[in-house]
C-alpha positions in Angstrom: 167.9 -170.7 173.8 168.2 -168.7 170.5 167.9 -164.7 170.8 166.0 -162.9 169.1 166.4 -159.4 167.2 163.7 -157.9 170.0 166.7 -159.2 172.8 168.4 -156.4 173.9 171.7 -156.9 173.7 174.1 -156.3 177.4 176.0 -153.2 177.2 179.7 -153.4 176.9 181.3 -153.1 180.3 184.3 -151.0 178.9 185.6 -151.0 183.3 186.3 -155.4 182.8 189.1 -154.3 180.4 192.6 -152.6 180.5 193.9 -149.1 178.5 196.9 -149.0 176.6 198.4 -145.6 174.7 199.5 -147.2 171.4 200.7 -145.4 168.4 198.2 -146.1 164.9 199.8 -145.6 161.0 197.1 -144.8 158.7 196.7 -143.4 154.9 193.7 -142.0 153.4 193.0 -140.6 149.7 191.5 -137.5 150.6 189.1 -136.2 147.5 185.9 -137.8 149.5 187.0 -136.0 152.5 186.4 -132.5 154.5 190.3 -133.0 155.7 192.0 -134.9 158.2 190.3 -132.8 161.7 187.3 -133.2 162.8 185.3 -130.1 162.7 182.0 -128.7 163.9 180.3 -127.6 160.5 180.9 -131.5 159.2 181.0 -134.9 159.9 182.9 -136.2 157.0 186.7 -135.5 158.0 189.2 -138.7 158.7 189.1 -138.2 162.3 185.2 -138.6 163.1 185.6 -141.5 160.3 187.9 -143.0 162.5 186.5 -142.3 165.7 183.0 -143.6 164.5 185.2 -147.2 163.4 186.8 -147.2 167.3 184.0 -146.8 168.9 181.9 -149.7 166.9 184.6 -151.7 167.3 184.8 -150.7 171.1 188.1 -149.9 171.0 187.1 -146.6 172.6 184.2 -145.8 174.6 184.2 -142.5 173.3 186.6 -139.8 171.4 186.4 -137.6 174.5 188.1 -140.1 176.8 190.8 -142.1 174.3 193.7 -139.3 174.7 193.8 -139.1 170.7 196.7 -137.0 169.8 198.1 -136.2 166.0 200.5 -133.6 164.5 199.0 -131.8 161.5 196.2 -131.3 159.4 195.1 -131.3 155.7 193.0 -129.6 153.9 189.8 -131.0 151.6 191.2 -133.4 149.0 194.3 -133.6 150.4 196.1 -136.8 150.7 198.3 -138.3 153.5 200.5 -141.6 153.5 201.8 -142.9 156.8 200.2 -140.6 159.3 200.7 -141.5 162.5 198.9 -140.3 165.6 198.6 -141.8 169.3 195.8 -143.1 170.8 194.5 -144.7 173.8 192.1 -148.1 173.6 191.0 -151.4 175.1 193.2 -154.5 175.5 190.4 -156.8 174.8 191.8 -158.0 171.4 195.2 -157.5 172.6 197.7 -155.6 170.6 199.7 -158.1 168.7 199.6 -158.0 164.7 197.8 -161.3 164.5 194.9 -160.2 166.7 193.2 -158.7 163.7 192.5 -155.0 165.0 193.1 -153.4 162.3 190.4 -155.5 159.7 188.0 -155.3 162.5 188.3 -151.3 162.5 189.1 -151.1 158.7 185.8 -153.2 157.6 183.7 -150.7 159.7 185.5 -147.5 157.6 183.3 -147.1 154.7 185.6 -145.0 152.6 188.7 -144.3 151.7 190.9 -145.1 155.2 193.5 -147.4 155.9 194.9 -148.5 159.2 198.0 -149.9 158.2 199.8 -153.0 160.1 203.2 -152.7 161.6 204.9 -153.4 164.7 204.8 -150.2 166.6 205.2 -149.4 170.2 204.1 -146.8 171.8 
């Protein structure tokens, strides 16, 4: 049977699926940005960028509960290459470089934001 847009689609059971803290390398070019943290008075910093790509992704459930830790800030217009930050998600892709994580979450990033692929562990 073919669904239909007026389905409602299941929610994500985030409990079926294991945590891992694993350590993410990004870059951003930071003229469309507020800066790197996320702040109260905007929503158009690199971290609620992010966050918003983890969670559509479900890679988080939400930025509350993913342990996200980084060292640093910028200010507006200020770029970063290789920032690295630690982070906590879901093992349903699995973590390997050939799972394709980091298009998934990169497609959903509308701007100027780069995960960048390399072995890391965390």
């Amino acid at each position: 049977m073919a669904s239909t847009n007026s389905e409602k689609q299941r929610p994500f059971d985030f409990s079926r699926y294991p945590k891992r803290r694993i350590a993410i390398m990004f870059l951003y070019l930071g003229w469309d940005y507020d800066g790197l943290v996320k702040q109260e008075n905007t929503l158009n910093t690199v971290e609620q960028t992010l966050f918003n790509a983890l969670v559509r992704t479900k890679l988080i459930e939400s930025e509350e509960n993913c342990e996200w830790t980084r060292c640093g800030r910028t200010d507006k217009g200020v770029s970063v290459f290789f920032k690295f930050s630690k982070i906590k998600i879901f093992l349903y892709f699995g973590i390997s470089t050939s799972s394709g994580v980091d298009c998934q979450i990169n497609r959903c990033i509308m701007r100027i934001l780069f995960l960048v692929r390399e072995k890391l562990r965390a």
